[in-house]
C-alpha positions as CSV (number, residue, x, y, z in Angstrom):
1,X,-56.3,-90.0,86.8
2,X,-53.8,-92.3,88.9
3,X,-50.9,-91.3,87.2
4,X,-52.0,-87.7,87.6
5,X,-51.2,-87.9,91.1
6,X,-47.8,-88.5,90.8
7,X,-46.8,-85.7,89.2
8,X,-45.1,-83.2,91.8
9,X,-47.0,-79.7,92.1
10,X,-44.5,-76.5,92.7
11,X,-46.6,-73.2,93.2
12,X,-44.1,-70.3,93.0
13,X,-44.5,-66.8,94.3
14,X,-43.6,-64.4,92.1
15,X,-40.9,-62.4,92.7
16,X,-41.5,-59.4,94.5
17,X,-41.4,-57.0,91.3
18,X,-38.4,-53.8,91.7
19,X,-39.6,-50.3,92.4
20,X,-39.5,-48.7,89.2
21,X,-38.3,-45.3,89.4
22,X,-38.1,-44.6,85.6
23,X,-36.6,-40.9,85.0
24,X,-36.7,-39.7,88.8
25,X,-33.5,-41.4,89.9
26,X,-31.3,-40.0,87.2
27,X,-32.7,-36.3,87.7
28,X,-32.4,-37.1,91.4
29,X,-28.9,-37.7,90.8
30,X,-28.8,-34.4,88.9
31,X,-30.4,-32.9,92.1
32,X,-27.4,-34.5,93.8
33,X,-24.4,-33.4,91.8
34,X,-25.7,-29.7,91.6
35,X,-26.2,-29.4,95.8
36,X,-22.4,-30.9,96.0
37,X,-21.4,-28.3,93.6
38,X,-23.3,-25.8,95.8
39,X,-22.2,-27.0,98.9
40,X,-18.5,-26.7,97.5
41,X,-18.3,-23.6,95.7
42,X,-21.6,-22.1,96.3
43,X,-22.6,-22.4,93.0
44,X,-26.4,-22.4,92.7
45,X,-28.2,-24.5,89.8
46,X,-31.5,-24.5,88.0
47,X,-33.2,-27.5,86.6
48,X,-35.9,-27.4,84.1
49,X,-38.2,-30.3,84.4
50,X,-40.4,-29.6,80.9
51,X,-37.3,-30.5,79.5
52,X,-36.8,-33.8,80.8
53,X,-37.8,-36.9,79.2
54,X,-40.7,-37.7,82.2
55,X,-42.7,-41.2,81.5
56,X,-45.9,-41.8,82.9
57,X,-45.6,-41.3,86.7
58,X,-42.0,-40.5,86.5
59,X,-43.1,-36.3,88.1
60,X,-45.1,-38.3,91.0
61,X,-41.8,-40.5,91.9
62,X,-39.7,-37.6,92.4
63,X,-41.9,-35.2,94.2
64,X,-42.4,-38.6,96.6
65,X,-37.8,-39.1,96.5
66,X,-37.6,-35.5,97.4
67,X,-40.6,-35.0,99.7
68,X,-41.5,-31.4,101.4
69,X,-39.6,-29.3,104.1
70,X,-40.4,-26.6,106.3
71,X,-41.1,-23.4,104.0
72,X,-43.7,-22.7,101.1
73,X,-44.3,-19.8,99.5
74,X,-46.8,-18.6,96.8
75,X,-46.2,-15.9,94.6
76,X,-48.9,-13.5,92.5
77,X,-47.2,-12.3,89.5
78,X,-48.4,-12.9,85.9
79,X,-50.5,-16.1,87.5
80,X,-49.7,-18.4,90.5
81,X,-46.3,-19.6,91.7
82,X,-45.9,-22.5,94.1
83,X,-42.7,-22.4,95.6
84,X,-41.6,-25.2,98.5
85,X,-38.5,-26.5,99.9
86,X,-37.9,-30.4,99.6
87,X,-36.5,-32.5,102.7
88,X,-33.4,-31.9,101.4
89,X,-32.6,-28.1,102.8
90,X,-31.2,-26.0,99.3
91,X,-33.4,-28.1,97.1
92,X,-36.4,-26.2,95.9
93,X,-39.2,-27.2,93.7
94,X,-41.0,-23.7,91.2
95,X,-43.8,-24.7,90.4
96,X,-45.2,-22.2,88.1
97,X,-48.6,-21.5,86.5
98,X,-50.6,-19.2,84.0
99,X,-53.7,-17.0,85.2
100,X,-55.9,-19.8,84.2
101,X,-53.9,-21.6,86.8
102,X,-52.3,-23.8,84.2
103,X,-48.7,-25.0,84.7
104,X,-45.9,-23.4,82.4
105,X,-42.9,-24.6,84.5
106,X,-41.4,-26.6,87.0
107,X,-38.2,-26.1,87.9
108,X,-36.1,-27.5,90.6
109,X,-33.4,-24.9,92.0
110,X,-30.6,-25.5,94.5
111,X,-29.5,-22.5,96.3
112,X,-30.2,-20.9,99.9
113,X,-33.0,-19.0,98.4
114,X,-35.1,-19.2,94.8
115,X,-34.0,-16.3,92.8
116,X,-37.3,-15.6,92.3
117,X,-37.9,-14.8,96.6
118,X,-35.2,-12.4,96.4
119,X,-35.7,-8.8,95.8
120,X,-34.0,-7.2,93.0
121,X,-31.9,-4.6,93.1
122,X,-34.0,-2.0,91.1
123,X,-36.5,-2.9,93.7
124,X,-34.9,-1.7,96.7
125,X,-33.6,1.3,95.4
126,X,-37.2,2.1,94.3
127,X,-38.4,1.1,98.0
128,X,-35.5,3.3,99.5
129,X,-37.3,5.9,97.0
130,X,-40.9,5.4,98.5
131,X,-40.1,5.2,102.2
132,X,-38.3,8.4,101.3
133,X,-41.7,9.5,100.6
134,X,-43.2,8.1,102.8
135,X,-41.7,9.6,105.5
136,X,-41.3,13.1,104.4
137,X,-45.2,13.0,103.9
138,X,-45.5,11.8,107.7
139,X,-42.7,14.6,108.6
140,X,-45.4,17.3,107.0
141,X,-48.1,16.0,108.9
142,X,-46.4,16.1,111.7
143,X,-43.4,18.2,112.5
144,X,-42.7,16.5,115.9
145,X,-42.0,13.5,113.9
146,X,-38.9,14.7,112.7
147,X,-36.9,15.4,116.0
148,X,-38.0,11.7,116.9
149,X,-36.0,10.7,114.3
């Protein structure tokens, strides 16, 4: 046991190990690219996340890179849709989902607005068409109504 003693004892610390980022730091340079071109020439981008290669946790560490700004919406049509702006302002994450609530897409956009908030033009021309209505049913209820106007 005495010549045990001699023998010099190192303990090493490991390393602290790298953040591992897997797939999130190339789309988030995706993400980048497309709000320069947008910022350039106005040029507004879609990104389909279902068709990136995600690993396990690789959805988690982008949602947590590009984090959550000041406007949400939810949308009803044909099942749920999350939509939400990211800290980055023009960045926008779609988050859409089935009646059963089950997601079908996610999508990241870059533009002043989702497409999908914007009213189409079909749309307001019907709208035009119904407050048309509308009013000429509240003129024939009451005829003051129209001098007011």
């Amino acid at each position: 046991m005495a010549e045990l003693a001699g023998i010099p004892i190192h303990i090493e610390q490991p390393e602290a190990e790298p953040q591992q980022f897997g797939n999130a730091l190339p789309i988030l340079n995706e993400i980048r690219h497309a709000l320069a071109r947008f910022a350039e020439r106005a040029e507004p981008t879609r990104i389909d996340l279902a068709a990136m290669p995600f690993g396990p946790g690789d959805e988690d560490r982008l949602m947590t890179l590009l984090g959550r700004g000041e406007v949400e919406a939810t949308i009803d049509a044909l099942g749920p849709t999350r939509v939400w702006e990211t800290r980055f302002p023009g960045v926008w994450v779609l988050d859409y989902a089935n009646v059963e609530g089950e997601r079908i897409a996610l999508q990241i956009e870059i533009d002043e607005v989702p497409q999908m908030l914007r009213t189409q033009r079909a749309d307001i021309t019907d709208s035009l068409a119904a407050l048309d209505a509308a009013l000429a049913s509240a003129t024939a209820v009451d005829p003051a109504a129209e001098s007011r106007h």
